[in-house]
C-alpha positions as CSV (number, residue, x, y, z in Angstrom):
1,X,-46.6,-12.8,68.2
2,X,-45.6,-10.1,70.6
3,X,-49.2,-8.6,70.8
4,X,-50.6,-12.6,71.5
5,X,-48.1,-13.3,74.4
6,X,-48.7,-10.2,76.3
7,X,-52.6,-10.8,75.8
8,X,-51.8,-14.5,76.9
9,X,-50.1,-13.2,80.1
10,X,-52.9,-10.6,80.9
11,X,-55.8,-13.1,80.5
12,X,-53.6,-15.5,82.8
13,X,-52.7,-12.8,85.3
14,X,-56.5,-12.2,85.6
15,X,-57.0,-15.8,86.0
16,X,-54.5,-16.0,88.7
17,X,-56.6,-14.6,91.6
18,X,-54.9,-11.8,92.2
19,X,-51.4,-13.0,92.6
20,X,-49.9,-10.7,90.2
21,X,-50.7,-8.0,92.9
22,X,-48.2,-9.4,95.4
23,X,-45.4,-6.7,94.6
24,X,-48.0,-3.8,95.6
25,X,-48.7,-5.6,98.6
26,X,-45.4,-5.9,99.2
27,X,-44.8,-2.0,98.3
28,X,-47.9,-1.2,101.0
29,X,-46.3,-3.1,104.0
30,X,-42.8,-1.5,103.3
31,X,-44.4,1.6,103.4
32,X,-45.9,1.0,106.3
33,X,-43.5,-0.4,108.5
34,X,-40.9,2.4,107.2
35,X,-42.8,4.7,108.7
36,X,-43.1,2.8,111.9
37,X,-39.6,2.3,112.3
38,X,-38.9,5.9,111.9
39,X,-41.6,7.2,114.7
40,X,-44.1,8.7,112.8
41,X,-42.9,11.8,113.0
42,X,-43.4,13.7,109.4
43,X,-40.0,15.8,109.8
44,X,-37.9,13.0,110.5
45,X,-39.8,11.0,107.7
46,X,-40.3,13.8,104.9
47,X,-36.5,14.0,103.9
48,X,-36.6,10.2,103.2
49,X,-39.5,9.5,101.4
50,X,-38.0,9.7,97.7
51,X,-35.6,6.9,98.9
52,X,-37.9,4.7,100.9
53,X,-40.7,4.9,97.7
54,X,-37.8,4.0,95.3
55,X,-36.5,1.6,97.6
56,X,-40.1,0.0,97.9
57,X,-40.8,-0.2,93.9
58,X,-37.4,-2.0,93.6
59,X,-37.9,-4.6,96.5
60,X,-41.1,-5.0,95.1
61,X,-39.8,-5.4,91.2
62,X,-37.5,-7.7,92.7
63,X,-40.4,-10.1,94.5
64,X,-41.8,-10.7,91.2
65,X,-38.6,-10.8,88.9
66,X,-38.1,-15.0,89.4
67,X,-41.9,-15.5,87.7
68,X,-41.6,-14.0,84.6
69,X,-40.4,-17.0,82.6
70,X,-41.0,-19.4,85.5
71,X,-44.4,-20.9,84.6
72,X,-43.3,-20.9,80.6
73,X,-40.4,-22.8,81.1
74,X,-41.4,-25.4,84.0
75,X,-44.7,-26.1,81.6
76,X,-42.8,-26.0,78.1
77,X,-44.2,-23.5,76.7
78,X,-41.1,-21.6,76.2
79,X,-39.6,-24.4,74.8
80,X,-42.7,-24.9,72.1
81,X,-42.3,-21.7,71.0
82,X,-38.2,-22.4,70.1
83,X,-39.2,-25.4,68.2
84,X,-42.0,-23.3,66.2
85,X,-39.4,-20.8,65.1
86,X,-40.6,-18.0,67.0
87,X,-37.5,-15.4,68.1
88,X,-36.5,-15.8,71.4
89,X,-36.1,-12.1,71.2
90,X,-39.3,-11.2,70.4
91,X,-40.8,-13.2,73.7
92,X,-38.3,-10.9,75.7
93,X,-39.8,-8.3,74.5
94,X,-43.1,-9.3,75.0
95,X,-42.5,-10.4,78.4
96,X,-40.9,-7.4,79.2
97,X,-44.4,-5.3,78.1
98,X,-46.5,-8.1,80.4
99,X,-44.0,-7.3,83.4
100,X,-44.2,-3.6,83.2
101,X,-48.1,-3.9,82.9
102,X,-49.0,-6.0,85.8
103,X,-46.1,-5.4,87.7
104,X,-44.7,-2.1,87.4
105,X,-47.9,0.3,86.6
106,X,-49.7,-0.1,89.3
107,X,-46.8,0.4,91.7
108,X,-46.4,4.0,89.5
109,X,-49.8,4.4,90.6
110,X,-49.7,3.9,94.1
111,X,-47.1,6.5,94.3
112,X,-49.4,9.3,95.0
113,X,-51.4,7.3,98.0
114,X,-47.9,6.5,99.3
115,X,-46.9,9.9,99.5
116,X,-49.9,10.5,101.3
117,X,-48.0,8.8,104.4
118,X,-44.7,11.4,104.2
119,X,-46.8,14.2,103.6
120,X,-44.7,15.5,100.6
121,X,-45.3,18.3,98.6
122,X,-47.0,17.7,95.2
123,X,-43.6,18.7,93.1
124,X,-41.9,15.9,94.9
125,X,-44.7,13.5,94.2
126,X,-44.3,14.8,90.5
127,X,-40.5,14.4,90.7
128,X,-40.5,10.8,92.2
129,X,-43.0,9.3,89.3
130,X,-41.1,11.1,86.7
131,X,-37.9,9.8,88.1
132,X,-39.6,6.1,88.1
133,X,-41.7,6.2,85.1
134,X,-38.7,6.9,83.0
135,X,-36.2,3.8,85.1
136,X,-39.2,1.8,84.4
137,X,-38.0,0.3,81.2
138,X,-34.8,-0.7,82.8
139,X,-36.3,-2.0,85.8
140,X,-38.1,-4.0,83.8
141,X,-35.5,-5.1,81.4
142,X,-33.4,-6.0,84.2
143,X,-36.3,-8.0,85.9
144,X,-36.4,-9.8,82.5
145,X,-33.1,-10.4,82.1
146,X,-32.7,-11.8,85.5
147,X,-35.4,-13.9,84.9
148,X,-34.4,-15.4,81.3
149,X,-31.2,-16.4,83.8
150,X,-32.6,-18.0,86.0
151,X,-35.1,-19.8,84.1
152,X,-36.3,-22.8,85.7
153,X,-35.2,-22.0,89.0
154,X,-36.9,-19.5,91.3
155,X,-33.5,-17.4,92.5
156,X,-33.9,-16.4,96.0
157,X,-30.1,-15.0,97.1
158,X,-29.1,-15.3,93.4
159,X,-31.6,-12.2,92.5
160,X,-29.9,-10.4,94.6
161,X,-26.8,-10.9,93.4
162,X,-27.2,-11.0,90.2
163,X,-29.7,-7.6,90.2
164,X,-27.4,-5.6,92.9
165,X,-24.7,-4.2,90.0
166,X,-27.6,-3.0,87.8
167,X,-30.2,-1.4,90.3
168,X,-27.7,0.3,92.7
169,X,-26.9,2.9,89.9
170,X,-30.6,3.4,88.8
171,X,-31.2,4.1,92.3
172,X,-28.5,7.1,93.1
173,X,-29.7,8.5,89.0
174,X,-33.5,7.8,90.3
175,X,-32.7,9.7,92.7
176,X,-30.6,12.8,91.3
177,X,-33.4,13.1,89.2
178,X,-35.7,13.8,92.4
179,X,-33.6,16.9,93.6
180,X,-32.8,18.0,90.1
181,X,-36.0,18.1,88.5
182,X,-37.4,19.9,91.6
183,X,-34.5,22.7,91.3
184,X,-33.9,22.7,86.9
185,X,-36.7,21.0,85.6
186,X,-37.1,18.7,82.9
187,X,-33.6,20.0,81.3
188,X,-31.9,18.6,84.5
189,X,-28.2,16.4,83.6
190,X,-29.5,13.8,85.7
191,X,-33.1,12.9,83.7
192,X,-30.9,12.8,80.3
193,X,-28.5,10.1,82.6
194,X,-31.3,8.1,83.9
195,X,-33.1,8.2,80.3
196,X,-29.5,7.1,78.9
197,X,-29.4,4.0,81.2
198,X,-33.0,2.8,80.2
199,X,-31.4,3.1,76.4
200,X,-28.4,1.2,77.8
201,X,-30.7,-1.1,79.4
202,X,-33.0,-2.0,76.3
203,X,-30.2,-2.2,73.4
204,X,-28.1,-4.8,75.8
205,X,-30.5,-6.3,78.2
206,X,-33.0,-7.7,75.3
207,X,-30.8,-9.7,73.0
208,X,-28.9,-11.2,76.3
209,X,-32.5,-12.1,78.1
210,X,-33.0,-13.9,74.4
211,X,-29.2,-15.6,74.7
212,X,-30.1,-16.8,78.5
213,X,-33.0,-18.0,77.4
214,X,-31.7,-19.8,74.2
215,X,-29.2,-21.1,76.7
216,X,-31.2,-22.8,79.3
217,X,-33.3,-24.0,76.2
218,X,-30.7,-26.0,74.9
């Protein structure tokens, strides 16, 4: 069942006409008009970069959190797959996979082409996709989780406030990991943190996306 919804939601995001590719949009102008705002200049820009490309993948997460169970639950799907007996567990899960697919990787893979703007060195491109590939499943979880919350209604200040307490400290671990892995490597305290809080992230986040869900459900 898990394999069959994240098929559904590819087929469907390929359907869509390119609206699943909103959040890299999003992720290019932020770029863009960071580096605008600070002048151009590639000293004043340089030390920044590992923040502003974090803070871009979040605000871009973030745009596309509110559709994940949107569509399912306006159009009853979610609800049709409660009455067929299908865990409400296992769509979290599977949603989760479809998020970090069309969502998430190909904001990882923009990275480099980003970094093309701050003129960084390659060890700190290295450092700042490590750093997100291994928040991803928490970003993602917490996108979901959101989501499942908020089913039915698409969010706007309440993803913010409900998303704030979770992503502020995957943001200062995101970025420890930047200067760590840079100066220790991958033995650095701060990737075994930020891999801890993805853990953290799975083992609670799934089963209370599922309870949100089974809530709004009822």
């Amino acid at each position: 069942m898990i394999t069959a919804i994240v098929n559904r939601d590819l087929k469907l995001a390929l359907r869509s006409g390119g609206a699943w590719l909103h959040g890299l949009f999003f992720f290019a102008v932020f770029i863009a008009l960071s580096a605008i705002a600070m002048g151009g200049s590639l000293n004043v820009m340089r030390p920044f970069a590992p923040a502003l490309i974090w803070l871009a993948v979040i605000f871009s997460a973030m745009l596309s959190f509110p559709a994940i169970f949107l569509e399912d639950y306006q159009d009853g799907n979610l609800a049709q797959l409660k009455l067929s007996g299908v865990s409400l567990m296992r769509v979290a899960i599977a949603k989760s996979i479809s998020f970090a697919l069309l969502s998430i990787a190909p904001l990882l893979l923009s990275i480099p082409f980003a970094s093309l703007v701050f003129d960084i060195p390659q060890k700190t491109i290295l450092a700042i996709s490590l750093s997100l590939i291994i928040a991803t499943p928490a970003l993602t979880i917490y996108g979901v989780l959101t989501s499942a919350i908020l089913a039915g209604r698409r969010g706007g200040f309440l993803i913010v406030l409900i998303t704030t307490p979770f992503l502020i400290p995957l943001l200062i671990f995101g970025l420890g990991v930047v200067t760590a892995f840079q100066e220790s490597g991958v033995g650095a305290l701060e990737i075994r943190a930020l891999i801890g809080l993805s853990l953290i992230s799975i083992a609670v986040g799934i089963p209370a996306a599922s309870a949100a869900l089974n809530a709004n459900l009822e």
